[in-house]
N, C-alpha and C positions, 0 to 999 in steps of 0.2 A: 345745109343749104347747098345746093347745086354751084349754084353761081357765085360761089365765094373767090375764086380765082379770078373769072374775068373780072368779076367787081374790083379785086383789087388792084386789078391792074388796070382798068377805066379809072378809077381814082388815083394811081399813079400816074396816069397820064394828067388827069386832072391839074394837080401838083406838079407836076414838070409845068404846065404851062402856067401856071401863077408864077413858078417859078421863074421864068425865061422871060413873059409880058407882062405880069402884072404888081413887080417889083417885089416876091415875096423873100423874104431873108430867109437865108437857114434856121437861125431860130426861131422863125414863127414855124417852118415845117418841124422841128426838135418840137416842137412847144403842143403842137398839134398831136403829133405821134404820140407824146407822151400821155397827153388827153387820154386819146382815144386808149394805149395800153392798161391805163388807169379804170378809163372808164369801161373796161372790157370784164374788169374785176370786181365792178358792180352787181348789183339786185337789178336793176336797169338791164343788160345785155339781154339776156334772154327776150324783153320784150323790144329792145330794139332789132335783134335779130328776127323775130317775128312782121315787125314793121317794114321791115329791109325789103324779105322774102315776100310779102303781100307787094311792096310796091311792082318790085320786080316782073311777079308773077303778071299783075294788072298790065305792065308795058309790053309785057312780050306776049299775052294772050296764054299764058297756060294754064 
């Protein structure tokens, strides 16, 4: 996927501001992270990376 870099770093922005306005604790970001590292080791990833990549695709017109 192309856009795997700015993605993650829109969703680290993302995260910083729950962080900073929206009262989120470290460990809910710890808690999250580790989700998502978990849930990357999935049957799941593949089709959510396909999901990702379609939505993406649809916002930006390509």
């Amino acid at each position: 996927m192309t856009v795997s870099v700015p993605l993650v770093v829109l969703l680290g922005v993302v995260a910083w501001l729950a962080w900073r306005y929206m009262g989120l604790r470290v460990w809910h970001a710890v808690l999250c992270l580790l989700f998502g590292f978990f849930l990357a080791a999935t049957n799941a990833a593949p089709e959510i990376r396909r999901l990702v990549t379609a939505i993406v695709r649809w916002l930006t017109g390509a």
